[in-house]
N, C-alpha and C positions, 0 to 999 in steps of 0.2 A: 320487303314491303308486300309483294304480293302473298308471301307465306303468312301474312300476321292477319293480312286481307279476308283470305279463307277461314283461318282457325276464329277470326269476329265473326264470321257471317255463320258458320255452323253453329257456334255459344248463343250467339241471339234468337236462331233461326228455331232450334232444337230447344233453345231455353222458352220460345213460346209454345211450342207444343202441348205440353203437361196441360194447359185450361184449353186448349182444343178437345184432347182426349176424353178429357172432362165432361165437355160438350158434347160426346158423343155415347157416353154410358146410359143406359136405356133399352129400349124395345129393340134395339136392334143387336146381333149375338155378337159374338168376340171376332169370331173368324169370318162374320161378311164384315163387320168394319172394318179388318185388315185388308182383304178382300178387296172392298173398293178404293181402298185407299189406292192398292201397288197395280190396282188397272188403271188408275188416272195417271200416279208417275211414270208407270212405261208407254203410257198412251203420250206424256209429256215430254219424255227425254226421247222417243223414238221419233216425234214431231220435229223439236230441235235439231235431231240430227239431217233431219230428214231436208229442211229448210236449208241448213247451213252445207248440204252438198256431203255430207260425212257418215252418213248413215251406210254401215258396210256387214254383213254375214261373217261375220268370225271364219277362221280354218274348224274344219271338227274337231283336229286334238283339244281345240279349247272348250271346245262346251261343255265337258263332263265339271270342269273348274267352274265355268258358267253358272252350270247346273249346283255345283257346292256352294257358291257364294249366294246362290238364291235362297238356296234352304239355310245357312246363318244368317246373313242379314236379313232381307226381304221375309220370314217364313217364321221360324221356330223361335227367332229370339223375341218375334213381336208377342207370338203366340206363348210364352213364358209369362212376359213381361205383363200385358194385358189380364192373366189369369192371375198372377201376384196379386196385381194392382186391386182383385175381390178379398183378397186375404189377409193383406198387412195395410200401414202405412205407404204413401206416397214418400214420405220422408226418408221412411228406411229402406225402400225400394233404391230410390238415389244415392244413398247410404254404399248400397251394396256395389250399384254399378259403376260407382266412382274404382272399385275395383278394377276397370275395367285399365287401367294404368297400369296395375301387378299383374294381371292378365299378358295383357301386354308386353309385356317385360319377359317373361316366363316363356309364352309360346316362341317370342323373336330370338330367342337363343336359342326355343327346341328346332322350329323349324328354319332359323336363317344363319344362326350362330354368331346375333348378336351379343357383345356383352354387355353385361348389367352395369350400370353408371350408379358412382353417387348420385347425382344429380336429380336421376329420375327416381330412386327411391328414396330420398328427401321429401320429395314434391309431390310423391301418392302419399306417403305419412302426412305431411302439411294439409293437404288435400282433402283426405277422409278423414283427418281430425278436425277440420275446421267444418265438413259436412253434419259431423257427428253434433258441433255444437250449435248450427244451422237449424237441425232436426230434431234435436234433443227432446224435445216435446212430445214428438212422434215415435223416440225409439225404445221407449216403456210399454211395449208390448207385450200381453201374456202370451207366455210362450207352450200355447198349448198346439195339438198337432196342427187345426189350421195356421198356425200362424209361421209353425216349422214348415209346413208346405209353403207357405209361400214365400219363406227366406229361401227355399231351395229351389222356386222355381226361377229366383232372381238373381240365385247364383249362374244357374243355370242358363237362363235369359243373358246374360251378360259373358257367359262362356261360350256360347253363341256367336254374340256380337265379337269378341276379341279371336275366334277363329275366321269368321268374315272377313276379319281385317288382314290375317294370315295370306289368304285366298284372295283376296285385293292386290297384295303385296307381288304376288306372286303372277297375277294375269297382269299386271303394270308392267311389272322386269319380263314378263313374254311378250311386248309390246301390244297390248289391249289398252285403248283408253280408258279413264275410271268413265269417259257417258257411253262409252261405247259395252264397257264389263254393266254398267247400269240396264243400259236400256236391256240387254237379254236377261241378267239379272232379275228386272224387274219383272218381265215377262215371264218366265220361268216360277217365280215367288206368285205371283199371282195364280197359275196355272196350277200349281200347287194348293194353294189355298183353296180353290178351287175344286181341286180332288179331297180335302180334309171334311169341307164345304160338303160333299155329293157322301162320301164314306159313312161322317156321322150322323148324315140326315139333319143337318141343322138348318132350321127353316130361314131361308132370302129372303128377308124384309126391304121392305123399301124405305129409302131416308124419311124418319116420320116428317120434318120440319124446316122451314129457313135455317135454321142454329144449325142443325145437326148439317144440311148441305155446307156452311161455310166454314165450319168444322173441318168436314171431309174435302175440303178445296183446300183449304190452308194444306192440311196433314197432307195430301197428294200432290201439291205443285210443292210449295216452298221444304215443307216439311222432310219430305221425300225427293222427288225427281232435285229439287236446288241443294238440299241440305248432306243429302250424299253423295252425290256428284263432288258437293266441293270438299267433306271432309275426305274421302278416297286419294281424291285429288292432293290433300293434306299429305297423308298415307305415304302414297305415291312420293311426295318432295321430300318431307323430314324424318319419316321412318315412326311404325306405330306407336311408339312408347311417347313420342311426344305428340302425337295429336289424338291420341286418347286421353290427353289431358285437359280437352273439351269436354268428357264426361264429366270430370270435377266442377266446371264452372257453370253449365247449362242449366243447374240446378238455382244458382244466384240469380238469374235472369227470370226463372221461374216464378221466385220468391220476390221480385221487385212486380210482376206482372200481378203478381198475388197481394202486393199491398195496397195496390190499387185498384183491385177490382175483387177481391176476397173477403177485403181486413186485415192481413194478415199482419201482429205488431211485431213490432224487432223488439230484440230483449240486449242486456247487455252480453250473455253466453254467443248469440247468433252476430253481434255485432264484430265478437271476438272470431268466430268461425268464420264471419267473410275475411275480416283480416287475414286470417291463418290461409284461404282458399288462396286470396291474392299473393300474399308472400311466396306461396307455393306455385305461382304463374311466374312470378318474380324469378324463383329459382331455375325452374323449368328452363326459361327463354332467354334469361341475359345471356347475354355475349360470353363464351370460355373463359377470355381472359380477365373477367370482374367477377368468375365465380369457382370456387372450391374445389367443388364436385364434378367432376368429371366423366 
């Protein structure tokens, strides 16, 4: 119960994001929006712990992992991701990162020597087929060099995020909390941005508006400091290949937030692609003994 708990609240939580981010394209540059995002979430998970008596300084052999999991999560994969997001669709952006399940699958045998389940590669097929017909509108792209940079930077962005998850993996079984690997994490990612920030001379704007601060409040408490914490936390209980199967549905959540505040119409292809999304949670999650694949 509490495992199904986690993996709702990061689909929802992460499925709102997308029209935050939205809200936030404008005067101000890629890398201070990230920027301030990961100095509100470590300002917020480091608060938490702080309150709740739990806030502790790692041993040093851990920080260098610290330190790795800041630059994939918190750092490069945003910085991938954000820079896409000038060059393709939104649709096939999510398209790609739904990947992030075969990802998954791939690294947790290089680095854990997991094996590969039917089950989980049933349910990235199911998955990214039913994205494909979600987005289908969007994934008729010319495919000239922008548009190949930015299929790459999102491959890229998403091979990021599924080494992050590696490095989660790995400071959890070293006994690190996911808010405790967070909060330095997040600190570390920001400090970083920070240095990209000072390097490329890219000018600190201030939040032009209302929009853009509430924006930047959502994307930094809930977005971030809540939304990683608990998929980590995911991570951490049922091992990566099934709670990167939140990347597949966060996109549906998207698209509901999107018909209501966008336009956005369902067609009968996308009605077919959620079906395919949810069958593919179906497979994922039922109980062993009512399913196939193993």
């Amino acid at each position: 119960m509490q495992n199904a708990a986690l993996f709702l609240a990061t689909v929802l939580v992460w499925g709102a994001t997308w029209i935050a981010i939205a809200m936030q394209v404008g005067p101000v540059p890629v890398l201070v929006s990230i920027f301030y995002r990961f100095v509100i979430a470590a300002l917020v998970v480091i608060a938490a712990l702080a309150v709740t008596g739990r806030l502790s300084v790692p041993e040093r052999r851990h920080h260098p992992w610290l330190l790795a999991q800041a630059v994939c999560l918190f750092c490069m994969n945003f910085v991938c991701f954000y820079n896409a997001a000038g060059l393709i669709t939104s649709g096939l952006i999510s398209v790609i990162f739904s990947l992030a399940t075969v990802y998954n699958a791939i690294n947790g045998r290089i680095f854990f020597g997991d094996r590969f389940t039917g089950r989980a590669l049933v349910a990235a097929v199911l998955g990214a087929g039913g994205l494909a017909l979600l987005f289908g509108r969007d994934l008729f792209v010319t495919l000239d060099a922008r548009a190949l940079m930015g299929v790459g930077l999102a491959a890229l962005g998403t091979l990021f995020f599924s080494l992050g998850n590696m490095v989660s993996r790995r400071n959890s079984k070293a006994g690190l909390s996911p808010a405790t690997a967070n909060a330095w994490g997040m600190t570390y990612g920001a400090a970083l941005l920070l240095m990209l920030i000072l390097v490329t001379r890219t000018p600190i704007v201030a939040p032009p508006d209302a929009r853009y601060v509430w924006a930047l409040l959502f994307l930094g408490i809930f977005g971030s400091a809540f939304a990683f914490t608990a998929y980590l936390l995911l991570v951490a209980r049922v091992g990566s290949a099934r709670a990167a199967y939140a990347t597949v549905l966060f996109p549906i959540v998207a698209l509901s937030i999107s018909t209501v505040f966008e336009g956005y119409r369902w067609t009968w292809p996308g009605a077919l692609g959620l079906a395919l999304c949810l069958f593919g949670n179906v497979v994922m999650f039922a109980p062993a003994r009512f399913g196939r694949f193993r």
